[in-house]
N, C-alpha and C positions, 0 to 999 in steps of 0.2 A: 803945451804942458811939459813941465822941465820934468830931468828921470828921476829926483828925488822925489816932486810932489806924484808923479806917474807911481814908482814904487810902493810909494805911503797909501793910494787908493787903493792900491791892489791887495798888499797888506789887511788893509781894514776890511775888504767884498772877503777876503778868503777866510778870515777870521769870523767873521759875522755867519757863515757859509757854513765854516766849520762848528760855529756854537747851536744853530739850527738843525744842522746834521745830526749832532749826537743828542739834542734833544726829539726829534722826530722817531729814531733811533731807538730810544729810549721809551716813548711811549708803545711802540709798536712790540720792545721786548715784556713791552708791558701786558701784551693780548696773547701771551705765549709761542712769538715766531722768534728762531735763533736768531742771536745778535749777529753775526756774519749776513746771514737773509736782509735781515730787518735792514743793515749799516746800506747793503749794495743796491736795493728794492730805494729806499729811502731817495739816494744821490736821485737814483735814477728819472722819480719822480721830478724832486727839486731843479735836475736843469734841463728839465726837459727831454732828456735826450732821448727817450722813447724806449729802452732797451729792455726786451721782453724778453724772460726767458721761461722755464714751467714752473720756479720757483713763485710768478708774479701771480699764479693759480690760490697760491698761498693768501694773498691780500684780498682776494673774494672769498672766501669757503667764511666768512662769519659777515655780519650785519655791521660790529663794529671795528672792522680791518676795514671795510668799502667805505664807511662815513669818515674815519681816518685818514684814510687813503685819498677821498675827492677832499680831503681839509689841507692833505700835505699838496697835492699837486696846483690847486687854487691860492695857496700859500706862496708855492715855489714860483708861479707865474706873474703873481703880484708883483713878487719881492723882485723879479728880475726886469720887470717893465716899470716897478717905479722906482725902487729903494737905489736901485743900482743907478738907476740915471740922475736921482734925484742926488745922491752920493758924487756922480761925477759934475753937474752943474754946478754942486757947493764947495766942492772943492776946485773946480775952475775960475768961479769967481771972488777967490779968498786970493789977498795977494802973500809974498813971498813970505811976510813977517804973522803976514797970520797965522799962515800954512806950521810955522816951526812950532809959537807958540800953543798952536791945538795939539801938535803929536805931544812936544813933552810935557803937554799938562796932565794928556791922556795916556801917556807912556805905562805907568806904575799900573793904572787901573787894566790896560789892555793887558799886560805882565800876567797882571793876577787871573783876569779871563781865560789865558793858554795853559797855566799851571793847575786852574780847575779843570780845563777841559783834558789835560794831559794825566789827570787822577782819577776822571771819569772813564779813562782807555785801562787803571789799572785792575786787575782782574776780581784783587780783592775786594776795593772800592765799588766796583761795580756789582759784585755779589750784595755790598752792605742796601746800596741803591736799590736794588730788585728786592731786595726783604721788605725795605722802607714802602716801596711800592705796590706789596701783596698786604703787610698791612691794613695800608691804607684802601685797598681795593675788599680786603674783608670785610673792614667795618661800614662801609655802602653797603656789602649785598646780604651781610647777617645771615648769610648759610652755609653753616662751613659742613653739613652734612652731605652735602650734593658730591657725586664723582665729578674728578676733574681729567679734561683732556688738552694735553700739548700736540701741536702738530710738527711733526720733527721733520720731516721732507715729504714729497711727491716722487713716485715710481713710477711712469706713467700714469693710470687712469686711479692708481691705486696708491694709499698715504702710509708712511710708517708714522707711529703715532705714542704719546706715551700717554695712560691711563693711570691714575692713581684710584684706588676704590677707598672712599670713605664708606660707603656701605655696600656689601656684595649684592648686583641683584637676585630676587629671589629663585630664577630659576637657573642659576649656581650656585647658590648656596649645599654644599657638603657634598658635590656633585666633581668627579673627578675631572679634570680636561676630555680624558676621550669620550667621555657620557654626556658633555655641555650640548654640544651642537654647534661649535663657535665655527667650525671646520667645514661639517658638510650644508648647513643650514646656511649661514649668515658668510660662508668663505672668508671669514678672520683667520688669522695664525698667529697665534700667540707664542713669540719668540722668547722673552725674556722677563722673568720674574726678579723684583729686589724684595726682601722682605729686611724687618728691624734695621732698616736704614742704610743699610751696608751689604749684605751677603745678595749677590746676583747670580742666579741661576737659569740655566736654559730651560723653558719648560717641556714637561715631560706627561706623558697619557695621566699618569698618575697623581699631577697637580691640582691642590685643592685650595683653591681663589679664598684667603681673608682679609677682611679690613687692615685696610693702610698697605696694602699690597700696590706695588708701583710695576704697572704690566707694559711692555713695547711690543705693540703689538700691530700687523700690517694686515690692509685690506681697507674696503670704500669706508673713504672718513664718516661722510653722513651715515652709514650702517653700525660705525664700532659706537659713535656716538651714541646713536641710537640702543643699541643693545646692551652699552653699560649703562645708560641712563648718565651721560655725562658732559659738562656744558664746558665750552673754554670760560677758563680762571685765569688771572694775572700769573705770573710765576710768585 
């Protein structure tokens, strides 16, 4: 294999690699795990490389991170036992004039594949995606009344987490933070309040929980879940 037709495979497996990547990526920022998680958990899967760390705690704490999860890495094993060798057999047995005329047939089209995947890295782009995404994950589950929970990292045995209340439950309702029980009962600590979209506040004894209230709050995921009545939602 000469280093031009050698380059051109390489070329195509990392491209190919790379369009997989940010779609796997993609649906996983789609279960509420940060894109930085989601992009390095992802690879990791994909080439195997076995590279565990506490953030991979992450991709078990739901039903559909684990069925995701065994789709990505059954994906990635496939693609590398067959796509990839299938990829260098066709290109071994193509001779030198065929070889030229597939790159620059495919040139323009592979062009355009780098320039979508390089506006899918851009920030705002990728904001518009996750809307398109939540969307479309709304009108599957037709309940936008339910609270929603993001899982923002792992602290040891214990998760920071962000809550949004579409509805307060009832035994916080008009009940101040130090009266909840969220502290000595349930061991939650609710650090940070956002209300009207914008204004973030630390919480404080005297914080009184209302709808649309966006809370970061730390302590055992399954417990906060539990106690705001709150299921993972798409972003």
């Amino acid at each position: 294999m000469n280093f031009f037709l050698a380059s051109t495979l390489f070329a195509v497996v990392i491209l190919v690699y790379w369009f997989i990547l940010e779609l796997f990526a993609m649906l996983f920022r789609a279960t509420g795990l940060p894109d930085d998680k989601a992009r390095f958990q992802v690879l990791s899967m994909l080439t195997g490389a076995g590279f565990t760390t506490r953030e991979s705690e992450m991709l078990i704490s739901t039903k559909a991170r684990r069925k995701l999860s065994q789709a990505t890495m059954l994906f990635g094993y496939v693609f590398n036992v067959t796509i990839v060798s299938a990829l260098v057999n066709l290109f071994m047995s193509l001779k030198w004039t065929q070889v030229n005329d597939i790159v620059f047939k495919n040139l323009f089209p592979l062009a355009i594949a780098c320039l979508l995947l390089i506006l899918c890295r851009v920030r705002f782009v990728r904001k518009k995606i996750d809307r398109a995404l939540s969307k479309f994950a709304g009108r599957i589950v037709h309940d936008d009344s339910i609270n929603t929970i993001f899982l923002m990292d792992y602290i040891g045995h214990a998760a920071i987490a962000n809550v949004i209340l579409r509805e307060v439950p009832a035994f916080l309702q008009g009940k101040p933070l130090s009266e909840s029980g969220l502290r000595s009962e349930h061991n939650i600590m609710v650090m940070l309040v956002e209300r009207d979209g914008y204004k973030v506040e630390a919480a404080t004894a005297g914080t009184v929980f209302m709808p649309g209230d966006r809370l970061t709050v730390f302590g055992n995921y399954k417990e906060i879940k539990s106690v705001f009545r709150a299921n993972e939602r798409f972003i």
